[in-house]
C-alpha positions as CSV (number, residue, x, y, z in Angstrom):
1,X,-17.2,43.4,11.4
2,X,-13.8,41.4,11.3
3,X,-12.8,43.4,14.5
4,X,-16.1,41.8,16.3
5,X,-15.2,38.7,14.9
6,X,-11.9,38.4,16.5
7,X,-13.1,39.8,19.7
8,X,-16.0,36.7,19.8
9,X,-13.2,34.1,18.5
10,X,-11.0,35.2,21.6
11,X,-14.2,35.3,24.0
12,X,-14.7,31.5,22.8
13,X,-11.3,30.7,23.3
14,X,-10.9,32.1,26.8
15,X,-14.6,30.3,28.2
16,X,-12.4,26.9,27.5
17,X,-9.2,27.5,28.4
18,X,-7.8,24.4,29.3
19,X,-9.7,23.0,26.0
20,X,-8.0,25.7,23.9
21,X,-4.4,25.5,25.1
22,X,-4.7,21.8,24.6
23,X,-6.0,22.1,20.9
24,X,-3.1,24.6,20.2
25,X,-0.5,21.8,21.5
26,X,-0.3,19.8,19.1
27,X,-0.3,22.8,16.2
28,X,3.1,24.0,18.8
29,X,4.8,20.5,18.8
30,X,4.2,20.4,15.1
31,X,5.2,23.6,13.9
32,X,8.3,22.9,16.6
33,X,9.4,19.7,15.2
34,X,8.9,20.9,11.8
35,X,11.4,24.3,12.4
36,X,14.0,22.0,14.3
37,X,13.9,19.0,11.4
38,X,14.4,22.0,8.9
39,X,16.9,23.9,10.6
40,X,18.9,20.6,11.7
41,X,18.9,19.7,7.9
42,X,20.0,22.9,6.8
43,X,22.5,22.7,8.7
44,X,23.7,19.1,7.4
45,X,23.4,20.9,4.1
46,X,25.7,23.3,4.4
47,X,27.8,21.1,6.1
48,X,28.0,19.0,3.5
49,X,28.7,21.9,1.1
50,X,31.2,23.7,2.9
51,X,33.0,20.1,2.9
52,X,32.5,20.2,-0.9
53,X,33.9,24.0,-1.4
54,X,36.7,22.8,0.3
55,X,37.8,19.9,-1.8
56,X,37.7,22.5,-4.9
57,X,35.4,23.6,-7.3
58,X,34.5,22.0,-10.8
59,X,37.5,19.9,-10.4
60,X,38.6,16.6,-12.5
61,X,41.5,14.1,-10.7
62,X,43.1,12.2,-13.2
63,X,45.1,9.1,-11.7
64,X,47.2,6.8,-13.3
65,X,46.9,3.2,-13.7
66,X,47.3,0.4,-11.3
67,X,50.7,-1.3,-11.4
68,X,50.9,-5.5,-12.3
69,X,53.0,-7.5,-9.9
70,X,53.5,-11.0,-10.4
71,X,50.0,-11.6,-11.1
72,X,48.8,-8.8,-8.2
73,X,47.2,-5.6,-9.2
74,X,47.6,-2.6,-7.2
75,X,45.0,0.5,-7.3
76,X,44.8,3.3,-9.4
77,X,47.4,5.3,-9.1
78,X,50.1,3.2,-8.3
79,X,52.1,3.1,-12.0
80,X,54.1,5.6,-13.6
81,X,51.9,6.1,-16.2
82,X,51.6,9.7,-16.2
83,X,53.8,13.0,-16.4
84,X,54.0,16.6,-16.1
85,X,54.3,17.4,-19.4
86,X,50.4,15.1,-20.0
87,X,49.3,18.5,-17.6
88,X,51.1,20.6,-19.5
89,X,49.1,19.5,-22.6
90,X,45.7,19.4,-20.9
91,X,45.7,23.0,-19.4
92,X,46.2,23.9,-23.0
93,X,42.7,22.0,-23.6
94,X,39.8,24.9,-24.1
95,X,37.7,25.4,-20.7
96,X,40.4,24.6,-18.6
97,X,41.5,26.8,-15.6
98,X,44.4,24.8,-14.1
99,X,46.2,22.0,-13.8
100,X,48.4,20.5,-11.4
101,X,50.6,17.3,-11.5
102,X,50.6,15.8,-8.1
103,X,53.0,13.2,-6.4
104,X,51.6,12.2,-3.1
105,X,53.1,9.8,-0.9
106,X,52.9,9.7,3.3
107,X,56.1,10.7,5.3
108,X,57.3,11.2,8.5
109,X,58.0,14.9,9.3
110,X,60.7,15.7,12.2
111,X,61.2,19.0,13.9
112,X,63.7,18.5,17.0
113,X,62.4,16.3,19.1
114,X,58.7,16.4,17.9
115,X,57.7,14.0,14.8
116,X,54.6,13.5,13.3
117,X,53.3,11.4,10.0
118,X,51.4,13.1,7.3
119,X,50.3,13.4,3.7
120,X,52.6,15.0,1.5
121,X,52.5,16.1,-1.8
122,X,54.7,17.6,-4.6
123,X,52.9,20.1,-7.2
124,X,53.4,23.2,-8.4
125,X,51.5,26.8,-7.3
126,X,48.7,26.0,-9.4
127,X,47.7,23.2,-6.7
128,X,46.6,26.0,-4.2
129,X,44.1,27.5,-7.2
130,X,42.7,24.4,-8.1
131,X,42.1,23.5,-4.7
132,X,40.9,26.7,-3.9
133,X,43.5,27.0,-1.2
134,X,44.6,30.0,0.7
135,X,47.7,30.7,2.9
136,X,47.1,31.8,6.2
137,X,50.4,32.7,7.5
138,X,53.3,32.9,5.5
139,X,54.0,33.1,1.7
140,X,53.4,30.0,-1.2
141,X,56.3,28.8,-3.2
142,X,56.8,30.0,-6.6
143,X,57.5,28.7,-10.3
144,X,60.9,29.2,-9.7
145,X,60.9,27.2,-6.8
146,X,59.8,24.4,-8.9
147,X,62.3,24.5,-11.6
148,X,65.1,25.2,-9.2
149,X,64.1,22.3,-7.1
150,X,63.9,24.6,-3.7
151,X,63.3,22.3,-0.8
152,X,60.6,24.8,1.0
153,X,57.4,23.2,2.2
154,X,53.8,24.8,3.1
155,X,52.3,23.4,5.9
156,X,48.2,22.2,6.9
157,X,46.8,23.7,10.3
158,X,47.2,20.6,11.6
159,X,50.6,19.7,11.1
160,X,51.4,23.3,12.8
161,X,50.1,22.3,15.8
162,X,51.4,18.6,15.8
163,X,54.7,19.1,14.9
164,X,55.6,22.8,16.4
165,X,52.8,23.4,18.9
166,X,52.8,27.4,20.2
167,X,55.8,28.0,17.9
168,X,55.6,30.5,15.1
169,X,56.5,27.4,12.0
170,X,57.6,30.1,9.6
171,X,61.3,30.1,8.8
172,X,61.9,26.8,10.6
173,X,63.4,23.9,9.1
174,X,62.0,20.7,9.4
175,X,63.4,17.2,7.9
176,X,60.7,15.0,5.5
177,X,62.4,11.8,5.1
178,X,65.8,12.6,6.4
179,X,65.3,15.8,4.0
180,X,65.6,19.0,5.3
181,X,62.7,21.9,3.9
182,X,62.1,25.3,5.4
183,X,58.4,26.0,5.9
184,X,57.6,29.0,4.4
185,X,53.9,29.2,4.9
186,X,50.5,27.8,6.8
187,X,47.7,26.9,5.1
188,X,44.2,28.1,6.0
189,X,42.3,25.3,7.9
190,X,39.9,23.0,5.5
191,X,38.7,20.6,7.9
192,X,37.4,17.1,7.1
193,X,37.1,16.1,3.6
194,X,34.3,14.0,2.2
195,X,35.8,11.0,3.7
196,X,36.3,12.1,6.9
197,X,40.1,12.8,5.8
198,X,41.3,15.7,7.6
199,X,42.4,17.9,4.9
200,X,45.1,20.1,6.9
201,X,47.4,17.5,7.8
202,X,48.9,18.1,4.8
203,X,52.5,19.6,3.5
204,X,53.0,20.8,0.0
205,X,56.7,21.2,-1.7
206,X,57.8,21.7,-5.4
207,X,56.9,19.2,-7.4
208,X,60.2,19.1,-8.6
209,X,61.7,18.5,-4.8
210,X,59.2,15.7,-4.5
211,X,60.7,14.0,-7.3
212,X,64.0,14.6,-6.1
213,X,63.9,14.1,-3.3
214,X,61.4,11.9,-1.7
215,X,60.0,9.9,-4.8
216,X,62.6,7.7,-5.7
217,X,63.8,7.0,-9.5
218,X,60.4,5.5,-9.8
219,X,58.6,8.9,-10.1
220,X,61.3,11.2,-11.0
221,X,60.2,11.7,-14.4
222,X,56.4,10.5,-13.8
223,X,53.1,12.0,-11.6
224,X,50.8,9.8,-9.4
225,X,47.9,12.5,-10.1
226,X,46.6,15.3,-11.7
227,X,44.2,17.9,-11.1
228,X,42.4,19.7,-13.5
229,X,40.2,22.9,-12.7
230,X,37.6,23.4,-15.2
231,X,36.5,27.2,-15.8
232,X,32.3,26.1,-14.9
233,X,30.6,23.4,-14.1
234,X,28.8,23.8,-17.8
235,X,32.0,22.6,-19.8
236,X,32.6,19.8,-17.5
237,X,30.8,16.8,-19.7
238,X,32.6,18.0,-22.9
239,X,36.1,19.0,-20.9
240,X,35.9,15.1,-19.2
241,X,35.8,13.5,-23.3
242,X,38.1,16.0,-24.5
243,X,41.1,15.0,-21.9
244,X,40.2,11.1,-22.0
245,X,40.7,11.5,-25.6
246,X,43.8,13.9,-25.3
247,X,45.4,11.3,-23.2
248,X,44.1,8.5,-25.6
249,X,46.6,9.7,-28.1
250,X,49.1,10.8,-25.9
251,X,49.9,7.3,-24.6
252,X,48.7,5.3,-27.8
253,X,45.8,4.4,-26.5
254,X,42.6,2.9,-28.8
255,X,39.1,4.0,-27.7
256,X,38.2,0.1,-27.3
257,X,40.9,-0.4,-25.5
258,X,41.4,-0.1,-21.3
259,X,42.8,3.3,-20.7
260,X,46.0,3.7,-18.4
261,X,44.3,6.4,-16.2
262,X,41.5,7.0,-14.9
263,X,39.3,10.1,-15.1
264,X,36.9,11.0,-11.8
265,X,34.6,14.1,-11.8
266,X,34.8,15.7,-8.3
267,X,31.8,17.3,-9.6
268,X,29.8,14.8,-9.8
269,X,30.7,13.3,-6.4
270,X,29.8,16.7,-4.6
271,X,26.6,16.7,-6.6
272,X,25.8,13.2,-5.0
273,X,26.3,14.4,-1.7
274,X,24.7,17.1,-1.7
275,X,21.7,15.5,-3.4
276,X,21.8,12.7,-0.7
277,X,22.1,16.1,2.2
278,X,18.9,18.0,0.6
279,X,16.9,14.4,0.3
280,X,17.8,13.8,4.1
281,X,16.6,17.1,4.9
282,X,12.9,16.9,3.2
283,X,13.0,13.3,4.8
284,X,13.3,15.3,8.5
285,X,10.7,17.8,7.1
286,X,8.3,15.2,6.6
287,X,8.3,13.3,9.5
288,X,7.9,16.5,11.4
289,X,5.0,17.4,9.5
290,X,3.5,14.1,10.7
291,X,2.8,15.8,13.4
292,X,1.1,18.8,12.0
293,X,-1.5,16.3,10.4
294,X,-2.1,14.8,14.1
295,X,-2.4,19.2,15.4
296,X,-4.8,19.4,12.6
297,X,-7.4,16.5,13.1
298,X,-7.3,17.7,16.8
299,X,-8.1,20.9,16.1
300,X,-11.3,19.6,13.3
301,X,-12.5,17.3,16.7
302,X,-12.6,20.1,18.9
303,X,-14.4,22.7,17.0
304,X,-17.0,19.8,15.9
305,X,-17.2,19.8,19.8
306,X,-17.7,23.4,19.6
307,X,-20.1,23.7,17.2
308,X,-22.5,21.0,18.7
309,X,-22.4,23.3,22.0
310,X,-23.3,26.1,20.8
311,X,-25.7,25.3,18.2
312,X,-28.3,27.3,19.9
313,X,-26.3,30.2,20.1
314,X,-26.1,29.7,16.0
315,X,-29.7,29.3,15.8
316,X,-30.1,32.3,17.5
317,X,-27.7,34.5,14.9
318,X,-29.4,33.1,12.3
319,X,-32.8,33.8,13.3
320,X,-31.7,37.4,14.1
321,X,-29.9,38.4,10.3
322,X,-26.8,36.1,10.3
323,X,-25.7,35.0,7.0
324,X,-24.5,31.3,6.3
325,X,-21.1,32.8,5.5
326,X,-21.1,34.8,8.5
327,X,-21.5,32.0,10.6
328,X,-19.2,30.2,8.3
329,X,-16.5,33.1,8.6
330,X,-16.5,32.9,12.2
331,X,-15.7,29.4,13.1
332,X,-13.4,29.3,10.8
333,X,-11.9,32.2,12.3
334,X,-11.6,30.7,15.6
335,X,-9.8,27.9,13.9
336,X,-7.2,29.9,12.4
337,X,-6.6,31.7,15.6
338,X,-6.1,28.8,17.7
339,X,-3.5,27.2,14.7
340,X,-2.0,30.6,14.4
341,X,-1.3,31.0,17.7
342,X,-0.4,27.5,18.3
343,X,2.2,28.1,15.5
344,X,3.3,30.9,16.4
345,X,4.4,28.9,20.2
346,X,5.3,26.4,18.3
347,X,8.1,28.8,16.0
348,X,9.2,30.5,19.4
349,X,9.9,26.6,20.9
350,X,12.0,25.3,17.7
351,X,14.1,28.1,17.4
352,X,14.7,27.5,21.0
353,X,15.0,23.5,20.7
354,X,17.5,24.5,17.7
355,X,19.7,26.9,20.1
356,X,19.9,23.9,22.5
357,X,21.0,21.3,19.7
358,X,23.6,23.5,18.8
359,X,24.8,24.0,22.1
360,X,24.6,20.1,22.9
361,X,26.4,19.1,19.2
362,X,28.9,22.6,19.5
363,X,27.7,23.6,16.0
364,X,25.6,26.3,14.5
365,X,21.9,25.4,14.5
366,X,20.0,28.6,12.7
367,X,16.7,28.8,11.8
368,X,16.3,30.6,8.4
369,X,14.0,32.9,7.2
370,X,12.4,30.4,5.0
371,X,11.4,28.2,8.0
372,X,9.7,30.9,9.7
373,X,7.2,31.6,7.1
374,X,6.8,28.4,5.9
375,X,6.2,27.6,9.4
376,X,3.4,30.4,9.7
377,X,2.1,29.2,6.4
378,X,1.5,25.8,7.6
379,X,0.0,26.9,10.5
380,X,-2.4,29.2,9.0
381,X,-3.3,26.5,6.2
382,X,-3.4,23.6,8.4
383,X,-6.5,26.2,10.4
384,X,-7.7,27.0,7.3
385,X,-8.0,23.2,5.7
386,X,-8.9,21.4,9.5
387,X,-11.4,23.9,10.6
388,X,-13.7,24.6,7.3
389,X,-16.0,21.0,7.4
390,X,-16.6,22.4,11.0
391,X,-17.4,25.8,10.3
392,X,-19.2,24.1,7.0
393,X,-21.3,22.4,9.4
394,X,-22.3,25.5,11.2
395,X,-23.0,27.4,8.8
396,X,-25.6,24.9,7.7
397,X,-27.5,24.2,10.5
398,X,-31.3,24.6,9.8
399,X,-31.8,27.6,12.3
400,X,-35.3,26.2,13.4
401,X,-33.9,23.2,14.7
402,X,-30.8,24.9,16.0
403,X,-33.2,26.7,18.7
404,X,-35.2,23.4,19.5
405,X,-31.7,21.8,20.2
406,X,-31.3,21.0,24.1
């Protein structure tokens, strides 16, 4: 029965050729637009994550307070109002991973006749583990780099290529404010951080060297920053009060009174972004399917056409034994073929139009396994949910007048 069906559904189909492929269009540029919008945005999604993964994972930055100059505030960060030893008392807090006391400031890095300006900071080896930071060439200073002060220096992708282009950087000596440190490692790439920041132009020493060194007497005894590395994300609301109130009564602090840090939740932030990635991406997803609604109605117009045609041919199945629902069943079967295979065009085009964006933009556009079926599913239900008031109508034509009709 279902065979015959299908063989009278693609009979129909082929006496109106033209008709058909035009009905099917708009289910293709539908289903099209609606793999492309959902592979383009998961793309932005993981993007936006693998930006995130980068930065660290269930990480706090604690900065110190802004300095007060003659009646001028500076930003966070810019007073002495932390030290190592306030990280030394946090990591001892309970769900906490790491910590790392950071002094950051920018400096201009020479190597023979090459120079080049970048972000450096002081910290200690735990800095790589709460940034989730691996070394790509190389070796990473130790702990007893940082106690003996060692002036050796790992080095960002990018400050490889600036500074000594095709040359291996490992065991060379460069000199960081009239400083000389010998690199002793490269760290993996990171790319652009959530502000567009690119992450690997970037040189870490021993926090101790920093100090020493390049900080002045202004931070040799203080920290502009540090991180802390939770062990999960589920400890993070009860870690974040716990070190607020740690360094509370560390530096005298009351609770009703403006603290001399400030505590951000890099959490948080990547939980923002990626909620803003994900809301961008059903945005694209529903605009496409705009266009689905538009297949849809087209498809409900031509099979009213269709039925009105041949309503003597359903008179005539009626009168010899056809049941309302096999009329019914047929028509609507004719629907779901013509969505179907519209979809089915429609899948082959977007994961083609997807190929082509990521050839135009040079990134990886990949249509997931997920799109594909939802794609078939709306295809199939949009068939389904356009073409039943037509086959409806069929199916309840008084057979009688279905045979007078002209």
């Amino acid at each position: 029965m279902l065979r015959q069906m299908l063989y009278e559904a693609l009979v129909a189909m082929s006496a109106n050729r033209m008709r058909s492929f035009l009905t099917m269009l708009g289910m293709m540029i539908g289903v099209a637009s609606v793999v492309l919008m959902l592979a383009i945005g998961q793309t932005a999604r993981d993007s936006v994550q693998k930006t995130i993964d980068s930065m660290g994972s269930h990480l706090f930055i604690v900065l110190a307070g802004s300095a007060n100059s003659g009646g001028i505030r500076s930003g966070s960060g810019a007073s002495n109002t932390l030290t190592a030893s306030d990280a030394t008392a946090i990591a001892e807090l309970d769900g906490v991973n790491v910590t790392a006391p950071v002094v950051q400031a920018k400096q201009q890095l020479v190597y023979g006749a090459a120079n080049w300006n970048s972000d450096v900071y002081g910290s200690t080896p735990d800095y790589l583990i709460a940034r989730g930071w691996q070394v790509a060439q190389g070796t990473a200073f130790d702990d007893s780099d940082v106690r003996s002060s060692r002036r050796v220096a790992l080095i960002g992708a990018s400050v490889a290529t600036n500074l000594f282009g095709d040359e291996n950087p490992i065991g060379q000596s460069m000199r960081i404010n009239r400083t000389s440190f010998d690199v002793v490692g490269v760290l993996a790439s990171k790319g652009q951080s959530l502000d567009g920041r690119d992450q690997d132009d970037t040189v870490i020493i021993p926090l101790t060297s920093a100090q020493r060194y390049l900080a002045g007497n202004r931070w040799r005894s203080s920290v502009r920053m540090i991180l802390v590395q939770a062990t999960s994300d589920e400890v993070m609301t009860n870690l974040g009060l716990d070190i607020d109130a740690l360094l509370r009564d560390r530096h005298k602090i009351d609770t009703t009174a403006d603290a001399d840090f400030s505590l951000n939740n890099l959490a948080a932030l990547a939980d923002s972004a990626a909620q803003i990635a994900r809301t961008m991406s059903l945005l694209l997803g529903a605009i496409a399917s705009i266009s689905l609604v538009v297949g849809g109605i087209g498809i409900m117009n031509i099979m009213l056409v269709s039925v009105t045609e041949r309503t003597r041919e359903i008179g005539i199945r009626m009168a010899i034994g056809a049941r309302q629902r096999d009329v019914l069943s047929q028509f609507l079967l004719e629907s779901l073929m013509i969505s179907i295979t519209g979809g089915l065009l429609g899948l082959i085009f977007g994961m083609a139009g997807a190929k082509l964006v990521g050839s135009i933009w040079s990134m990886s556009v990949t249509v997931s396994l997920d799109a594909v079926v939802l794609a078939f599913a709306i295809s199939a239900t949009t068939g389904v949910f356009f073409g039943f008031y037509p086959a409806l109508k069929a199916s309840r034509l008084d057979p009688i007048e279905a045979l007078r009709y002209q």
